[in-house]
C-alpha positions, 0 to 999 in steps of 0.5 A, spaced: 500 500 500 503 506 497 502 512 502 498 517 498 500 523 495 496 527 501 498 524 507 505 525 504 503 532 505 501 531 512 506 527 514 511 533 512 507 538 514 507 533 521 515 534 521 515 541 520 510 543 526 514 539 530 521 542 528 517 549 530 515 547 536 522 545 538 524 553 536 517 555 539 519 551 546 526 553 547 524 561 546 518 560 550 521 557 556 515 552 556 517 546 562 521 540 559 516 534 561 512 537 556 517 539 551 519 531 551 512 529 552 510 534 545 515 532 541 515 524 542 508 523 541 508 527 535 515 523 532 511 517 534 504 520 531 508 519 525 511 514 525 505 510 527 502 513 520 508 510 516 506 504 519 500 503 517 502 505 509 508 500 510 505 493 510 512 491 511 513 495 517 507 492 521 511 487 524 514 493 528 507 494 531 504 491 538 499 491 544 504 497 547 502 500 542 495 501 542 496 504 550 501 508 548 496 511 542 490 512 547 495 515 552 497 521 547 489 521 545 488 521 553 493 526 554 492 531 547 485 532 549 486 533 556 490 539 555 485 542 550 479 541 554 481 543 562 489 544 560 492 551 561 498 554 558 500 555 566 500 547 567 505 546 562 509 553 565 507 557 558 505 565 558 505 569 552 503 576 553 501 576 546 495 572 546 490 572 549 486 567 553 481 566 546 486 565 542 490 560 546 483 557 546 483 557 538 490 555 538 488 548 542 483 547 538 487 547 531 492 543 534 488 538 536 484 538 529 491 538 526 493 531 529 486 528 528 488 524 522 494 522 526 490 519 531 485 516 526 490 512 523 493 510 530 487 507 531 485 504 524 492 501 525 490 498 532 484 496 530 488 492 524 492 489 529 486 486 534 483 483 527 489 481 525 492 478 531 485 477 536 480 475 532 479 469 534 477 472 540 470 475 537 468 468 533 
C-alpha cells in the first residue's frame, strides 16, 4: 500500500510543526516534561502513520502500542479541554486567553488524522492478531 500523495503532505507538514515547536519551546521557556512529552508523541504520531502505509513495517507494531496511542489521545485532549498554558509553565503576553483557546483547538484538529490512523492501525492489529477472540 503506497502512502498517498496527501498524507505525504501531512506527514511533512507533521515534521515541520514539530521542528517549530522545538524553536517555539526553547524561546518560550515552556517546562521540559512537556517539551519531551510534545515532541515524542508527535515523532511517534508519525511514525505510527508510516506504519500503517508500510505493510512491511507492521511487524514493528504491538499491544504497547495501542496504550501508548490512547495515552497521547488521553493526554492531547486533556490539555485542550481543562489544560492551561500555566500547567505546562507557558505565558505569552501576546495572546490572549481566546486565542490560546483557538490555538488548542487547531492543534488538536491538526493531529486528528494522526490519531485516526493510530487507531485504524490498532484496530488492524486486534483483527489481525485477536480475532479469534470475537468468533
Amino acid at each position: 500500500m503506497l502512502m498517498p500523495l496527501w498524507m505525504e503532505i501531512y506527514v511533512l507538514l507533521f515534521i515541520v510543526l514539530v521542528l517549530s515547536n522545538i524553536v517555539f519551546h526553547f524561546k518560550h521557556k515552556v517546562k521540559i516534561v512537556f517539551f519531551l512529552y510534545e515532541t515524542f508523541s508527535a515523532i511517534y504520531m508519525i511514525l505510527l502513520i508510516i506504519i500503517y502505509w508500510t505493510p512491511e513495517l507492521s511487524y514493528l507494531f504491538g499491544f504497547v502500542n495501542i496504550i501508548a496511542l490512547l495515552l497521547i489521545i488521553s493526554v492531547d485532549f486533556y490539555f485542550t479541554i481543562w489544560g492551561t498554558p500555566e500547567d505546562i509553565g507557558l505565558d505569552i503576553p501576546k495572546m490572549s486567553n481566546k486565542e490560546q483557546e483557538i490555538a488548542k483547538i487547531i492543534s488538536i484538529l491538526f493531529a486528528s488524522p494522526a490519531y485516526i490512523i493510530g487507531l485504524l492501525l490498532s484496530i488492524k492489529f486486534i483483527t489481525i492478531n485477536y480475532s479469534h477472540l470475537f468468533r
